[in-house]
C-alpha positions in Angstrom: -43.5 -29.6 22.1 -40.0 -31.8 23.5 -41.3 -34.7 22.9 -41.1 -36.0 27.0 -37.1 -36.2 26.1 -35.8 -33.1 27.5 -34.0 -31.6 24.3 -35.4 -28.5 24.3 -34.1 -27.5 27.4 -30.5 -28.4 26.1 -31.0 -26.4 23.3 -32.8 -23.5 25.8 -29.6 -24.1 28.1 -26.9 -24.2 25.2 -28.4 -20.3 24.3 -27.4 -19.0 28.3 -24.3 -18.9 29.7 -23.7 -19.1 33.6 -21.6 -17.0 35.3 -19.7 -19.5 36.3 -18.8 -20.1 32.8 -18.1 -16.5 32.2 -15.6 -16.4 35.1 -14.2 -19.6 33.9 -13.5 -17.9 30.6 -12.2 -15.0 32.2 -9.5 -16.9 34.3 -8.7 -18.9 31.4 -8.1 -16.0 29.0 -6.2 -14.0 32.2 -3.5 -16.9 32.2 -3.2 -17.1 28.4 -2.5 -13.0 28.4 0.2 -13.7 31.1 2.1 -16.2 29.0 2.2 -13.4 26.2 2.2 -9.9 28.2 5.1 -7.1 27.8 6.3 -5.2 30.5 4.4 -2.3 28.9 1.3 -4.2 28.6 -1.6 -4.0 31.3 -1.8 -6.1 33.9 -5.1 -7.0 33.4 -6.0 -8.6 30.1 -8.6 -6.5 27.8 -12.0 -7.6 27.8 -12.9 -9.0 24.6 -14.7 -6.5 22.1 -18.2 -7.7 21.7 -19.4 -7.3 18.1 -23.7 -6.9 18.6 -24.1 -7.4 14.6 -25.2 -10.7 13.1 -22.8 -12.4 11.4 -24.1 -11.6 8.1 -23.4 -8.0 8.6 -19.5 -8.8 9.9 -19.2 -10.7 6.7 -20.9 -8.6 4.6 -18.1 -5.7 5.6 -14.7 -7.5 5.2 -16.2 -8.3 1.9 -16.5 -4.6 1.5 -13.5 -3.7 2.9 -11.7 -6.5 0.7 -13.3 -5.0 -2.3 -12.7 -1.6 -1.7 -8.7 -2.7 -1.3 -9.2 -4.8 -4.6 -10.7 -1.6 -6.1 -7.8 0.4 -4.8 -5.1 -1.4 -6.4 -6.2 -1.2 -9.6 -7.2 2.4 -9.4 -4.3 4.6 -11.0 -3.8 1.5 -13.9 -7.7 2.9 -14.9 -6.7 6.6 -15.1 -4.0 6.5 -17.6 -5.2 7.5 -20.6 -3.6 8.1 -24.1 -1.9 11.6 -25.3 -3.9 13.4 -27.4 -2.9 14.8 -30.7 -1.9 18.6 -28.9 0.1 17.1 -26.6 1.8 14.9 -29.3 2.7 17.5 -31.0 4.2 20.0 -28.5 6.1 16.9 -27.1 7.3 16.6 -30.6 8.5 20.2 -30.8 10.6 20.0 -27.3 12.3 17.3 -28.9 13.0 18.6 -31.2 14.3 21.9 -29.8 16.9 19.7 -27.2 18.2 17.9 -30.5 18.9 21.7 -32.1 20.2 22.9 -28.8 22.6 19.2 -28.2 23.4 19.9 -32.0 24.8 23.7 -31.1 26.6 23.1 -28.2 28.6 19.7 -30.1 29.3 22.0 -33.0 30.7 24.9 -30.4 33.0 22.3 -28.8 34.3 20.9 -32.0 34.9 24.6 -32.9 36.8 25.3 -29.5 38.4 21.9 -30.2 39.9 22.9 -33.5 40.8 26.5 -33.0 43.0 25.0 -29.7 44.5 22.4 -31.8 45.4 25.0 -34.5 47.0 27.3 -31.9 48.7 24.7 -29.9 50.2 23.6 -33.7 50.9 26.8 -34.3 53.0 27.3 -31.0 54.9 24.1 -31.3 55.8 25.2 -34.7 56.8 28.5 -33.6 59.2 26.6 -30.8 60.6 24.4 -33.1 
C-alpha cells in the first residue's frame, strides 16, 4: 500500500501532533502574549478557541454573516415607497393652510406697521 518508501507514515505522522509539539506551541504563543500584554490582561495567555467545524462550514457562515450585513445596508433604501394620492392631497391642503396663515399674519404686521406710522406722523405733526 506505501510502496516499501515510507510515505505513508509521513503523511500518518503529519495528521498527529506530539506533545512536545503542543508544549512547544504553547511556550512559543506564552512569549508572543508577553510582548503584547496590559497590565489588566491575564497573566497567562488564553488558550486558543478551537473551532470542531470543517472548514466548509466556517466559510460557509462569514459568507452568511457578510450577506446578512450586505442585506442590512440596503434595507431602509427598499422600504421607501411613493405617496399615494390621499396623502398627496392632504399634504397639499397643509400647504396650503401655512401659506393662508403666513399670508394673515404679513398682512396684520403691515397693518400694525401703517397705523404706527400714521400715528407717529400724526404726533410729529401735532409737535411741530
Amino acid at each position: 500500500m506505501d510502496g516499501g518508501d515510507g510515505t505513508a507514515d509521513l503523511v500518518i505522522n503529519k495528521r498527529f501532533v506530539s506533545e512536545a509539539e503542543l508544549e512547544e506551541r504553547r511556550k512559543r504563543r506564552q512569549e508572543e502574549w508577553e510582548k503584547v500584554r496590559k497590565p489588566e490582561d491575564p497573566k497567562e495567555c488564553p488558550e486558543e478557541a478551537y473551532d470542531p467545524r470543517s472548514l466548509y462550514e466556517r466559510l460557509q457562515e462569514q459568507r452568511e454573516k457578510k450577506q446578512q450585513e450586505f442585506e442590512e445596508q440596503f434595507k431602509f433604501k427598499n422600504m421607501v415607497r411613493g405617496l399615494d394620492e390621499d396623502e398627496t392631497h392632504f399634504l397639499d391642503e397643509v400647504s396650503r393652510q401655512q401659506e393662508l396663515l403666513e399670508k394673515q399674519r404679513r398682512e396684520e404686521e403691515l397693518k400694525e406697521l401703517n397705523e404706527y406710522r400714521i400715528s407717529f406722523a400724526l404726533k410729529w405733526l401735532m409737535v411741530t
